[in-house]
MDAnalysis code that builds the backbone (N, CA, C; Angstrom):
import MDAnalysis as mda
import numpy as np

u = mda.Universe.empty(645, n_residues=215, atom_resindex=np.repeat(np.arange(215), 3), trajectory=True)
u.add_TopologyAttr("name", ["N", "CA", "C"] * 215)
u.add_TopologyAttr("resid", np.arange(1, 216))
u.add_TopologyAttr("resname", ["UNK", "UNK", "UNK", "UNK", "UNK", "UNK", "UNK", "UNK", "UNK", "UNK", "UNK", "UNK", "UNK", "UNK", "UNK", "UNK", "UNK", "UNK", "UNK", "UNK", "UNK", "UNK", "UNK", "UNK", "UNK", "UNK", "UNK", "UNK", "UNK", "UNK", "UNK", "UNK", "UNK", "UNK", "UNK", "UNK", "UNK", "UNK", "UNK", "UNK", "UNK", "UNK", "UNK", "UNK", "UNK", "UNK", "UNK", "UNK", "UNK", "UNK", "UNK", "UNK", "UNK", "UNK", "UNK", "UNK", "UNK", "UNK", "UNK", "UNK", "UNK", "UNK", "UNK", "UNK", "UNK", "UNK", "UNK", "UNK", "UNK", "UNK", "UNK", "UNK", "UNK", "UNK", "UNK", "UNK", "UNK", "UNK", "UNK", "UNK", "UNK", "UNK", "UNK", "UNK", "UNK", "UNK", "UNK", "UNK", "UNK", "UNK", "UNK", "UNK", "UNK", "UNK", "UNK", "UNK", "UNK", "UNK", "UNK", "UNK", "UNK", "UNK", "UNK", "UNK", "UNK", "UNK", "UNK", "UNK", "UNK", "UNK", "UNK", "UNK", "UNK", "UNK", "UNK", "UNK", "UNK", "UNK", "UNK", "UNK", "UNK", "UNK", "UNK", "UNK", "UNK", "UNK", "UNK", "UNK", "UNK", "UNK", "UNK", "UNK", "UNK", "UNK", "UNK", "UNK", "UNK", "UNK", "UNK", "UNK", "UNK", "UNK", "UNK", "UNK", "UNK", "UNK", "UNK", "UNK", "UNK", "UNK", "UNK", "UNK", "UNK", "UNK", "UNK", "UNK", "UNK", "UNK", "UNK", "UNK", "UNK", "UNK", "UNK", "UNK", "UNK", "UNK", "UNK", "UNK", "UNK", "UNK", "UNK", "UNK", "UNK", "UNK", "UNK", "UNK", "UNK", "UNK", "UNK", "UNK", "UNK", "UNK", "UNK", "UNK", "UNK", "UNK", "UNK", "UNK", "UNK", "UNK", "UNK", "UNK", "UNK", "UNK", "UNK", "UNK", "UNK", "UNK", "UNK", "UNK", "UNK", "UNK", "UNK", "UNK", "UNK", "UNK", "UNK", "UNK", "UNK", "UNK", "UNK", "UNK", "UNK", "UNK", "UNK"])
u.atoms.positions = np.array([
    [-0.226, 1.094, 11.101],
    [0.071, -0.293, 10.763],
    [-1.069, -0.833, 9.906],
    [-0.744, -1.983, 8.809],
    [-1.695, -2.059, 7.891],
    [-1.134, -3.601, 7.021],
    [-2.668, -3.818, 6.970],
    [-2.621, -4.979, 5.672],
    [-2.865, -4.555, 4.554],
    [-2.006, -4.981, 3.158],
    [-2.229, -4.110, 2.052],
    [-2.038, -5.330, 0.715],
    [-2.495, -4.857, 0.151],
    [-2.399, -5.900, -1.577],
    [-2.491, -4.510, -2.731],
    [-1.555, -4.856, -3.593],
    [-1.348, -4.440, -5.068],
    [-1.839, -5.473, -6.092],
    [-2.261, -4.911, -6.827],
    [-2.380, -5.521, -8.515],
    [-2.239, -4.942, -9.538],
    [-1.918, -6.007, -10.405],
    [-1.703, -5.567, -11.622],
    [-1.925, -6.673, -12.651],
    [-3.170, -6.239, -13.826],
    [-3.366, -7.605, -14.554],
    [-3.106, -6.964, -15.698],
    [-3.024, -7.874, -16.566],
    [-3.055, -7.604, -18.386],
    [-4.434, -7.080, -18.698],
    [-5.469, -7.354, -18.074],
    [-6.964, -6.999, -18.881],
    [-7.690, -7.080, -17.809],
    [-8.879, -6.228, -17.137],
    [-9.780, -6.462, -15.929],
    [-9.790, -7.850, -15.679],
    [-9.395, -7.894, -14.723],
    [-9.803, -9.390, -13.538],
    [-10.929, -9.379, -12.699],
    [-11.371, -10.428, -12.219],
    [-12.076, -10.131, -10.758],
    [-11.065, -10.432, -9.928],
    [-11.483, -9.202, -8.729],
    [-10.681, -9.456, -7.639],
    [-10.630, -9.434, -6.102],
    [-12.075, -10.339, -6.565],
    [-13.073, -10.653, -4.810],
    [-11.964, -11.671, -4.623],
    [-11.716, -12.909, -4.637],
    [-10.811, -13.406, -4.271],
    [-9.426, -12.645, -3.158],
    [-8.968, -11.829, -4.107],
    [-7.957, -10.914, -3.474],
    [-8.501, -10.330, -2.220],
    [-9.701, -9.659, -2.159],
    [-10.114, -8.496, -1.325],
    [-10.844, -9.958, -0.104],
    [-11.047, -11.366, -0.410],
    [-11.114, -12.555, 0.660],
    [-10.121, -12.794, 1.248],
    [-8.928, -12.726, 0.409],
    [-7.400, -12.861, 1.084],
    [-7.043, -11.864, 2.293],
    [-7.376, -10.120, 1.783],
    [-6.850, -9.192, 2.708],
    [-8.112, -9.283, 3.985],
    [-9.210, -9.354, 3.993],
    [-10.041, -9.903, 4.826],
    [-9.367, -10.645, 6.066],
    [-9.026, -11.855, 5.211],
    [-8.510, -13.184, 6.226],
    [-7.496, -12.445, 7.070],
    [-6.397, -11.740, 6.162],
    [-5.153, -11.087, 6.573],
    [-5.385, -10.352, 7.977],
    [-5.937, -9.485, 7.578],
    [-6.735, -8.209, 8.567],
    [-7.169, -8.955, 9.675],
    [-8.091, -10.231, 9.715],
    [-8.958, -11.023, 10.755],
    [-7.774, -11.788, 11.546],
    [-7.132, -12.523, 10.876],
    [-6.262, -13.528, 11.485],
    [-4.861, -13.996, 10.826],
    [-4.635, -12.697, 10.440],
    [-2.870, -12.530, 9.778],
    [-2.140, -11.780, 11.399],
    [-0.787, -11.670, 10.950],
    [0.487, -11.043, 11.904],
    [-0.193, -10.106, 12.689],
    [-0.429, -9.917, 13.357],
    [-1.188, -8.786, 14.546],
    [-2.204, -8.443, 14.070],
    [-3.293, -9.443, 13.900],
    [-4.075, -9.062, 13.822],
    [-5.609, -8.857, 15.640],
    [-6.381, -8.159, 15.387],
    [-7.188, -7.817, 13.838],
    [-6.786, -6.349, 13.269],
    [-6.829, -6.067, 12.256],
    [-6.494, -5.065, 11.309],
    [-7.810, -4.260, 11.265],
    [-8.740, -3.707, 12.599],
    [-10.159, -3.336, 12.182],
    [-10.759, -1.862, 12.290],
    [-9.702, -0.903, 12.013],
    [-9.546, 0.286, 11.829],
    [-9.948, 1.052, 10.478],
    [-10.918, 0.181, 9.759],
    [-11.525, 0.766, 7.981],
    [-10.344, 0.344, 7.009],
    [-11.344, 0.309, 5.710],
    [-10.839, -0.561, 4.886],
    [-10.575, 0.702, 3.351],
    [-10.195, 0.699, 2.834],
    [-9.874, 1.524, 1.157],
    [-9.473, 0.623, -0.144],
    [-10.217, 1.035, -0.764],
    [-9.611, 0.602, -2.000],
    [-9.311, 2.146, -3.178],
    [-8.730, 1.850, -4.220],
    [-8.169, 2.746, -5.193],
    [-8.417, 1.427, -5.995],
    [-8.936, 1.355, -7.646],
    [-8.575, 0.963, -8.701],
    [-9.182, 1.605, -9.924],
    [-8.320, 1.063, -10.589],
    [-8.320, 1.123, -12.179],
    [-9.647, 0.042, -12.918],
    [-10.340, 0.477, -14.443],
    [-10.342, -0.678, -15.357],
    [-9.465, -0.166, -16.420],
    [-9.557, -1.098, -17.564],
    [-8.973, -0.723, -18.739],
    [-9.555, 0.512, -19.084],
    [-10.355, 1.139, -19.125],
    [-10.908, 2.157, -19.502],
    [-10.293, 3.661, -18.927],
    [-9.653, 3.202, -17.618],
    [-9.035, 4.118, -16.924],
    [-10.223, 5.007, -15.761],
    [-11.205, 4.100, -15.826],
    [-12.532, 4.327, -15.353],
    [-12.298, 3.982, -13.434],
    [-12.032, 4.668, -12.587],
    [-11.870, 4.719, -11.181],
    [-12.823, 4.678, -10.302],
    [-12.256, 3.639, -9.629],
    [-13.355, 2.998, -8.067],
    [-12.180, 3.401, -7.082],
    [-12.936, 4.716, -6.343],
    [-11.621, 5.201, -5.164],
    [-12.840, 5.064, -3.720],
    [-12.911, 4.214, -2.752],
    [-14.036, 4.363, -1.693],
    [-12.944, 3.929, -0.470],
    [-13.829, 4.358, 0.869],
    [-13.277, 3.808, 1.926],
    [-14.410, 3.655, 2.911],
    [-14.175, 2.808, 3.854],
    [-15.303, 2.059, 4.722],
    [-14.581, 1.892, 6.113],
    [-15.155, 2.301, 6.753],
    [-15.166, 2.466, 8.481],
    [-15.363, 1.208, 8.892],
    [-15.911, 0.381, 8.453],
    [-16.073, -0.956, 9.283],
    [-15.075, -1.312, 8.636],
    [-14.579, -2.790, 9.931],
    [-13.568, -3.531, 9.774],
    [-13.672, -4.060, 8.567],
    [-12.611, -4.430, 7.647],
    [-12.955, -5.393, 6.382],
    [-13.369, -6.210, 6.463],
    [-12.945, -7.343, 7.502],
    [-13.470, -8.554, 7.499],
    [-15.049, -8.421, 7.969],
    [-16.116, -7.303, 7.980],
    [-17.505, -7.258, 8.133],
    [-17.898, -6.635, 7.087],
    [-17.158, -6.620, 5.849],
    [-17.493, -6.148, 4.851],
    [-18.402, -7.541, 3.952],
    [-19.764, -6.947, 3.311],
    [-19.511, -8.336, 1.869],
    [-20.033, -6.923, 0.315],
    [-18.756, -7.275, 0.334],
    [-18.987, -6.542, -1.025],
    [-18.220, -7.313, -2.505],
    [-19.030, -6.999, -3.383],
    [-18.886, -8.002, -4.788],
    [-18.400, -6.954, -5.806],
    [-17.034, -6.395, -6.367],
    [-16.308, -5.747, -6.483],
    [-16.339, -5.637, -8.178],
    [-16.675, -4.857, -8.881],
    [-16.046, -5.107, -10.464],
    [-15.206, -5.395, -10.989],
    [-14.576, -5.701, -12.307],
    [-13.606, -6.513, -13.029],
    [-12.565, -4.931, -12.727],
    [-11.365, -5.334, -12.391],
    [-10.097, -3.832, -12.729],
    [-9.195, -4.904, -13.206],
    [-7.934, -4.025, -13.482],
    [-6.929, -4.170, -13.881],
    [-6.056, -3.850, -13.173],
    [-6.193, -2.751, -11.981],
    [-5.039, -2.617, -11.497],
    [-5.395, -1.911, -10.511],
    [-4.439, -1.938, -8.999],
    [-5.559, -1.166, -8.044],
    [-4.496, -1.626, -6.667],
    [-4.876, -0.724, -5.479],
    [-4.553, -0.962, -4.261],
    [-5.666, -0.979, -3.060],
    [-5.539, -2.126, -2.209],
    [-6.379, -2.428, -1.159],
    [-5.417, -1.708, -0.203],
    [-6.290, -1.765, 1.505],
    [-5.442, -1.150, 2.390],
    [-6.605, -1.322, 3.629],
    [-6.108, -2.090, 4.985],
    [-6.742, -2.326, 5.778],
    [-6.022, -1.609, 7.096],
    [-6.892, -0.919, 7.861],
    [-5.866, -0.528, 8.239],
    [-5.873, -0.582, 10.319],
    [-4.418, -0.743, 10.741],
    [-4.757, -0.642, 12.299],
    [-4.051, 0.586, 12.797],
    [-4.576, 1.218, 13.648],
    [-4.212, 2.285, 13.670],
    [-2.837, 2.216, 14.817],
    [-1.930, 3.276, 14.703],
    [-0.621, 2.828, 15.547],
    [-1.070, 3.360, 17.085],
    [-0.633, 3.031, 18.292],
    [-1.024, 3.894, 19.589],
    [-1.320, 4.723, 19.707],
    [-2.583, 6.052, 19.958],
    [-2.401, 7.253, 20.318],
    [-2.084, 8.280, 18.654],
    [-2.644, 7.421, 17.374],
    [-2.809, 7.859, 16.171],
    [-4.632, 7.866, 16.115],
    [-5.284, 9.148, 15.580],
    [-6.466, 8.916, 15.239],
    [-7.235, 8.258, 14.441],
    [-8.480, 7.716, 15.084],
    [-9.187, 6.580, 13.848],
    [-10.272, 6.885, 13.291],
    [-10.409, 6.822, 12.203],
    [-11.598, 7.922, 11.683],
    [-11.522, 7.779, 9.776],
    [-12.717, 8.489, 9.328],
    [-12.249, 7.917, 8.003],
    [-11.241, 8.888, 7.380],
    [-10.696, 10.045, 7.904],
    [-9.946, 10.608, 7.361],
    [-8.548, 9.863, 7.144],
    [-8.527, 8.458, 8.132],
    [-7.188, 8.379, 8.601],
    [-7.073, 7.116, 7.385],
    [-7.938, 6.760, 6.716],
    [-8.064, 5.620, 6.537],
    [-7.380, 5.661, 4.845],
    [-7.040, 4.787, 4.501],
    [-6.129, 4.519, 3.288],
    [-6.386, 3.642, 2.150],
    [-6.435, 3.554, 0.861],
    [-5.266, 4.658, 0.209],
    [-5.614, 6.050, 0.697],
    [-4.696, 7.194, 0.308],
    [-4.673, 8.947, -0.064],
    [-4.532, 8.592, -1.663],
    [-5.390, 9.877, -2.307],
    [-5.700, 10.273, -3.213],
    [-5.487, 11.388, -3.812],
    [-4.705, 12.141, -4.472],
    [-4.279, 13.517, -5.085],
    [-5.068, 13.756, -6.092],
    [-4.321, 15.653, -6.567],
    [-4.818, 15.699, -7.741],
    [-4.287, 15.435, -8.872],
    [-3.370, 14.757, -8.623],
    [-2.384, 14.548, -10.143],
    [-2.436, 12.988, -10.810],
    [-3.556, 12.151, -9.772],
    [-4.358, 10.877, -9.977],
    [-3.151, 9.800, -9.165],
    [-2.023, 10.114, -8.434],
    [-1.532, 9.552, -7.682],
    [-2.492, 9.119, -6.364],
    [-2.307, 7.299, -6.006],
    [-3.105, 7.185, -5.116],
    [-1.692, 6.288, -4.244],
    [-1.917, 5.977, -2.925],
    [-0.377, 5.587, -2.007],
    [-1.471, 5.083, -0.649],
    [-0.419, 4.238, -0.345],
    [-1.087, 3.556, 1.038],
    [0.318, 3.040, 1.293],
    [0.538, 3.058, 3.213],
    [1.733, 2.709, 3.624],
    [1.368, 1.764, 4.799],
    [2.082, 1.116, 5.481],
    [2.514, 0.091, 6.118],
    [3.588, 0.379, 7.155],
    [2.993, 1.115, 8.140],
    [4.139, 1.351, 9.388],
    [3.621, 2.760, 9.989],
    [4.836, 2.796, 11.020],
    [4.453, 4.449, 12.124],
    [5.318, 5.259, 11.656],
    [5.310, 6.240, 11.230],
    [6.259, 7.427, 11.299],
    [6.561, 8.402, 12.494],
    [7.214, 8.289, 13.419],
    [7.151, 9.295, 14.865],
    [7.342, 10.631, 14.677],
    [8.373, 10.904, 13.714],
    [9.125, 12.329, 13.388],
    [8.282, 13.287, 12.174],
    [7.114, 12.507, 11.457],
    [6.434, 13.821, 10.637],
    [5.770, 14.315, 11.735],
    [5.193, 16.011, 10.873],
    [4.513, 16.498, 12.272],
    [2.749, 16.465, 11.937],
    [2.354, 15.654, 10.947],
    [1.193, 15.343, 10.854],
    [0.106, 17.081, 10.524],
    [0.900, 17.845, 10.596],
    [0.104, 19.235, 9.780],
    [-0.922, 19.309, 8.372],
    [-1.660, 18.364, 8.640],
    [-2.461, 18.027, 7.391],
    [-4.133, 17.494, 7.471],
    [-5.019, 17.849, 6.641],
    [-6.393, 17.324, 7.476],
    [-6.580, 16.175, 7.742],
    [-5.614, 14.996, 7.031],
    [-6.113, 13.694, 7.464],
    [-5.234, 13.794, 9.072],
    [-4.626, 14.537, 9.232],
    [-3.644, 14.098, 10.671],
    [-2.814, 12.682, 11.064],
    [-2.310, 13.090, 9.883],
    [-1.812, 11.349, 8.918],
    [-0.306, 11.904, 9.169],
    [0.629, 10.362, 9.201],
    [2.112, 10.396, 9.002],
    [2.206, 9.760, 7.707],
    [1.193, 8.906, 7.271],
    [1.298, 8.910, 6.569],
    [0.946, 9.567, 5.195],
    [0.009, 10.520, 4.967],
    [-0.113, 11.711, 4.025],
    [1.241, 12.342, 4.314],
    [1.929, 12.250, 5.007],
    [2.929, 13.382, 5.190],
    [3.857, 12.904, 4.310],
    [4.296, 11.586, 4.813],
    [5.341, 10.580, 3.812],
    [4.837, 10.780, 2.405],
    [3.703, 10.487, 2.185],
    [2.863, 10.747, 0.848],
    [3.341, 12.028, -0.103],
    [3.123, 12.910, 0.446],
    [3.432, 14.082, 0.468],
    [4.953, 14.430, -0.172],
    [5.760, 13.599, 0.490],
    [7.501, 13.840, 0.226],
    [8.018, 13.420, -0.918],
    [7.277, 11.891, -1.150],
    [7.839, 11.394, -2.411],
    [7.092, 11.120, -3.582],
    [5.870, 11.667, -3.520],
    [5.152, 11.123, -4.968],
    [5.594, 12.212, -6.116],
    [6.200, 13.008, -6.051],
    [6.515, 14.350, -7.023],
    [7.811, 13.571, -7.556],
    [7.840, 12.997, -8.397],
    [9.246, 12.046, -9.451],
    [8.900, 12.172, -10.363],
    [10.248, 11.938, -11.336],
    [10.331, 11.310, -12.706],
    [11.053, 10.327, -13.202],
    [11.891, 9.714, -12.009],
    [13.196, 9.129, -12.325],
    [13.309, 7.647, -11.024],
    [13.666, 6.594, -11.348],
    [13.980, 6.162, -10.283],
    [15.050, 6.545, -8.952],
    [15.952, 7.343, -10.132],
    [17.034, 7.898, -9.630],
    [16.435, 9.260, -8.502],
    [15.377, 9.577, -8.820],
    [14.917, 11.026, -7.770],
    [13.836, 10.622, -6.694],
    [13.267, 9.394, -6.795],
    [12.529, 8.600, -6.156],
    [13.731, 7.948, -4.851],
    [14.595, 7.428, -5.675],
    [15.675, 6.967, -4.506],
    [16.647, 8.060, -3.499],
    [16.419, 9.099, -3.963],
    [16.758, 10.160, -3.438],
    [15.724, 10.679, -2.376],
    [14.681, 10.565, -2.691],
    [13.623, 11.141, -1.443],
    [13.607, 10.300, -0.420],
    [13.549, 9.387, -0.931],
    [13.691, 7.567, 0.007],
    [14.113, 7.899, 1.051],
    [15.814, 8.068, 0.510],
    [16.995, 8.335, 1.113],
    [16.843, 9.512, 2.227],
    [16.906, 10.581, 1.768],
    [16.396, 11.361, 2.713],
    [15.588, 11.688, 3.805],
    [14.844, 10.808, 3.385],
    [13.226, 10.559, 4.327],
    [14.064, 9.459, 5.183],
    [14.338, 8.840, 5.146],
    [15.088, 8.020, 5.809],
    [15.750, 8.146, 7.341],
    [16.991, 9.372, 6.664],
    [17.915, 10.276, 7.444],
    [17.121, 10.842, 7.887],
    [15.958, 11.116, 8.450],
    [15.604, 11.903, 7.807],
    [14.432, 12.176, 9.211],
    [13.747, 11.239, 9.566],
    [13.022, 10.711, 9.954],
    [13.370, 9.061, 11.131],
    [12.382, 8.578, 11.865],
    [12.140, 7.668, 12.953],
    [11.314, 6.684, 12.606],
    [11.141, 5.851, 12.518],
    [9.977, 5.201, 11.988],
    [9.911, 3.733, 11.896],
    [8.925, 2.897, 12.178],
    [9.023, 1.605, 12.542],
    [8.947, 1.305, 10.842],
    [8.475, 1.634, 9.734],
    [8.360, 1.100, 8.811],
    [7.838, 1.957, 7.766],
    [8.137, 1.951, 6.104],
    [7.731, 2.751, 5.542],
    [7.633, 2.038, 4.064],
    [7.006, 0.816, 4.416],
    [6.563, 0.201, 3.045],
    [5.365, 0.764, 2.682],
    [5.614, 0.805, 1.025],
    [3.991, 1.381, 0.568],
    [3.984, 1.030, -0.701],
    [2.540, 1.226, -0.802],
    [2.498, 0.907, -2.273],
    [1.717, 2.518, -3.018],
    [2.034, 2.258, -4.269],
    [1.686, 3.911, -4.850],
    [1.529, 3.119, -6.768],
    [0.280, 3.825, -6.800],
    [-0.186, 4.214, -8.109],
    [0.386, 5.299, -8.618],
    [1.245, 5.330, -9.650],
    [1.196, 6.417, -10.479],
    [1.577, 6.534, -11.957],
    [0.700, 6.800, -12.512],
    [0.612, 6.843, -14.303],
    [0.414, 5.151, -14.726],
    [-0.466, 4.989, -13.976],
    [-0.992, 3.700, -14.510],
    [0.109, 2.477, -14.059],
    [0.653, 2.683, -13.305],
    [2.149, 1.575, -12.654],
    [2.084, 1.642, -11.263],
    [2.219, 0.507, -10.672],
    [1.852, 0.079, -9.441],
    [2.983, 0.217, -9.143],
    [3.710, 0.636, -8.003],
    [5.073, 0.725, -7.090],
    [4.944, -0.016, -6.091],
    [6.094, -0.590, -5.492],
    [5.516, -1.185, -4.614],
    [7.201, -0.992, -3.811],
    [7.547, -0.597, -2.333],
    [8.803, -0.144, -1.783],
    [8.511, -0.788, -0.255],
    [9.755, -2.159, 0.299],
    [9.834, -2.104, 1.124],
    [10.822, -1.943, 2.016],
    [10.790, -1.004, 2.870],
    [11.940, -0.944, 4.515],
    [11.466, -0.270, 5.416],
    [12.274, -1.204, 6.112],
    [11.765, -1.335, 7.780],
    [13.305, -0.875, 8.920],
    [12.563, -0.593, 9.926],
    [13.655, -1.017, 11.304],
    [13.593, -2.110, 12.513],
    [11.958, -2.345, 12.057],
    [12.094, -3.813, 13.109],
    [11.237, -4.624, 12.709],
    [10.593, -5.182, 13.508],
    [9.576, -6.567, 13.191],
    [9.935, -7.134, 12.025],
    [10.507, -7.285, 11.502],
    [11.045, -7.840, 10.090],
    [9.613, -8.879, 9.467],
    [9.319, -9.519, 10.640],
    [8.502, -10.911, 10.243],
    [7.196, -10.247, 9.294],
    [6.708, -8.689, 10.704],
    [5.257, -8.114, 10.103],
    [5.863, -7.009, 9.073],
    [6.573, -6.398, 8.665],
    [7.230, -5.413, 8.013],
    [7.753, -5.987, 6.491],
    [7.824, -7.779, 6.211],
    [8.106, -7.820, 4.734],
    [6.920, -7.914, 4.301],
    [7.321, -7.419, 3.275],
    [6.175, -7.830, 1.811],
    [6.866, -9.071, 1.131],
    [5.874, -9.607, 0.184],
    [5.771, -10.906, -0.589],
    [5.329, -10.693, -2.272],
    [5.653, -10.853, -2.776],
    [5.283, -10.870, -4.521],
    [5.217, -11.856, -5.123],
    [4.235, -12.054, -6.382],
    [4.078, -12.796, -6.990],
    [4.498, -12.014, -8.604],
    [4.702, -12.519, -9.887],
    [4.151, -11.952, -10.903],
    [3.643, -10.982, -11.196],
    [2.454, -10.649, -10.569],
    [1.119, -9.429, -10.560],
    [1.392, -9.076, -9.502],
    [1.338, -9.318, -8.101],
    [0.427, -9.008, -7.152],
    [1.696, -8.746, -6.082],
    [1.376, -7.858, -5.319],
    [2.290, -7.761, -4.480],
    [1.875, -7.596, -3.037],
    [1.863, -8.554, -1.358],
    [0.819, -8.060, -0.413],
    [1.690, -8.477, 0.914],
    [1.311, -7.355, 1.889],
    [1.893, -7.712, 3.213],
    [2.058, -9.436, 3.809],
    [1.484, -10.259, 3.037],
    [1.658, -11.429, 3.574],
    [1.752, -12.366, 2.617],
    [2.673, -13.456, 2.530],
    [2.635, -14.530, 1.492],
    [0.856, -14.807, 0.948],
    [0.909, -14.678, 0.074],
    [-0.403, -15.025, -0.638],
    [-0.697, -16.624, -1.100],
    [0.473, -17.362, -1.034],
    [0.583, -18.614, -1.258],
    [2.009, -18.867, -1.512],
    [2.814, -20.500, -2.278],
    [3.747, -21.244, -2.058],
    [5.147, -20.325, -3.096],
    [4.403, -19.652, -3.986],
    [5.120, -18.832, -5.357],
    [5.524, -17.702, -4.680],
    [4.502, -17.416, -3.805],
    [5.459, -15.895, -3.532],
    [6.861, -15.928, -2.680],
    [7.113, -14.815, -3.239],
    [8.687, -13.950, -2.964],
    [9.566, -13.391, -1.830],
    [9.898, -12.930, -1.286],
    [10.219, -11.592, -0.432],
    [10.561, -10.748, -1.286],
    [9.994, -9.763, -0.845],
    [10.643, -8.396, -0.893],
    [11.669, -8.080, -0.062],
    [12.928, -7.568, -0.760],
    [14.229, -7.652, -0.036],
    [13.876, -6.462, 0.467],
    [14.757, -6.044, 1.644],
    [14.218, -4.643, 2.511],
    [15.199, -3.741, 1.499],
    [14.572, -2.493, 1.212],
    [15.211, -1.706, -0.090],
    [14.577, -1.982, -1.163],
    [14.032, -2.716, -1.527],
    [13.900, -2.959, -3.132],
    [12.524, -2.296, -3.334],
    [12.538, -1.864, -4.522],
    [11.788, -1.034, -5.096],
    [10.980, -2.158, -6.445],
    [10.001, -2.352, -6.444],
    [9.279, -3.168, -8.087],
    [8.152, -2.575, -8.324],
    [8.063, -2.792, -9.611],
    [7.123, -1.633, -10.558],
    [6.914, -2.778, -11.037],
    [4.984, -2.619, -11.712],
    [4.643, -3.490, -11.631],
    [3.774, -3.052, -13.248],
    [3.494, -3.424, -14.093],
    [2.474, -2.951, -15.516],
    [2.078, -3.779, -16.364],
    [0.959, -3.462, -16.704],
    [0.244, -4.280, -17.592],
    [0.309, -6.128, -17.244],
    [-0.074, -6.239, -16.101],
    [0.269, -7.555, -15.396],
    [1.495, -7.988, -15.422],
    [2.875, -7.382, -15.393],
    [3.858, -7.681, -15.183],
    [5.344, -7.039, -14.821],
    [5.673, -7.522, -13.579],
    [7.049, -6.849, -12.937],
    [8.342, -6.735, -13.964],
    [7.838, -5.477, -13.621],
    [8.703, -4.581, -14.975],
    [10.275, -3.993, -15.045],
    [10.253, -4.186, -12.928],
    [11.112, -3.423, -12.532],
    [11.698, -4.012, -10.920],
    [12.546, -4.642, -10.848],
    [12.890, -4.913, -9.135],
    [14.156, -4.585, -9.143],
    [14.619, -4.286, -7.710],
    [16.013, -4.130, -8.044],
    [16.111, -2.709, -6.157],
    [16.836, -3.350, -5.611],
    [16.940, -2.247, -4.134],
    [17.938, -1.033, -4.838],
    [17.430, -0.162, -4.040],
    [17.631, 0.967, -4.505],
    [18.083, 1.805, -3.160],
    [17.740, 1.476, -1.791],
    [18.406, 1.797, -0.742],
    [19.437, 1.047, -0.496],
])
């Protein structure tokens, strides 16, 4: 289980602000506290990468962050009787420069992997696409497929922020919210959105490029 934020700007931003928001989130958002280590993944224009993760809770973090453009936070609580440790901790990172962080329990992967993650496993199933059309197909499957309280996530890949939410319960802690840019487990303010359960939005060069459910 996890607090999470996406971005996506036209040109490096700062985005201490943002990383004050998931803080608050983590401290005193929907079940919280969220104090199981913190990750970030981003981008600058340069294509120049800040990938770290931190064992202390976020909200005991003070860190003053460089200008990106595009990037995923990820706070994370760990589900019952799941290990806590920095292996467990999120985003995951490949070699094909795909980075993914998820939002929920998976019961049915069998976690055969060094992070001892359900979620590397999920990771694992669907980042290999080219198509929305083969993306909605793994979805799908994983779905059938699988048990799972929730399997929103967000995923970097080729410079485009993804962002996918569905659930089977808690509806309240399980939607996501969007703005324009930004996409995060909790209303960020009065503009943001829901994310309909199913819908899939792609997000580039500071702007949603792509919404539309696909389950």
């Amino acid at each position: 289980m996890c607090r999470m934020i996406g971005f996506s700007f036209e040109d490096d931003t700062s985005i201490n602000e943002l990383f004050k928001m998931l803080q608050d989130m983590a401290k005193n958002g929907i079940k919280s506290p969220h104090k199981h280590g913190f990750g970030i993944y981003a981008e600058n224009k340069n294509k120049e990468i800040l990938y770290h993760k931190f064992e202390e809770p976020i909200y005991e973090l003070n860190v003053d962050f460089p200008k990106f453009k595009l990037g995923i936070m990820h706070a994370r609580k760990a589900s019952p009787n799941f290990p806590i440790g920095y292996l467990q901790i999120h985003p995951f990172f490949d070699e094909y420069g795909n980075a993914f962080c998820h939002n929920g329990t998976i019961y049915t992967t069998p976690r055969n992997n060094i992070f001892k993650s359900d979620s590397y496993d999920y990771f694992l199933k669907i980042r290999d696409f080219n198509s929305i059309e083969k993306l909605a197909k793994k979805l799908k499957d994983f779905i059938n497929t699988n048990d799972f309280s929730g399997i929103n996530f967000l995923l970097i890949k080729k410079h485009k922020l993804y962002a996918f939410c569905y659930f089977k319960s808690e509806p309240e802690y399980y939607t996501m919210w969007y703005s324009d840019n930004i996409v995060s487990s909790e209303a960020l303010g009065t503009h943001f959105k829901k994310v309909k359960k199913g819908e899939l939005l792609i997000f580039e060069n500071g702007k949603l490029s792509f919404k539309e459910c696909i389950i």
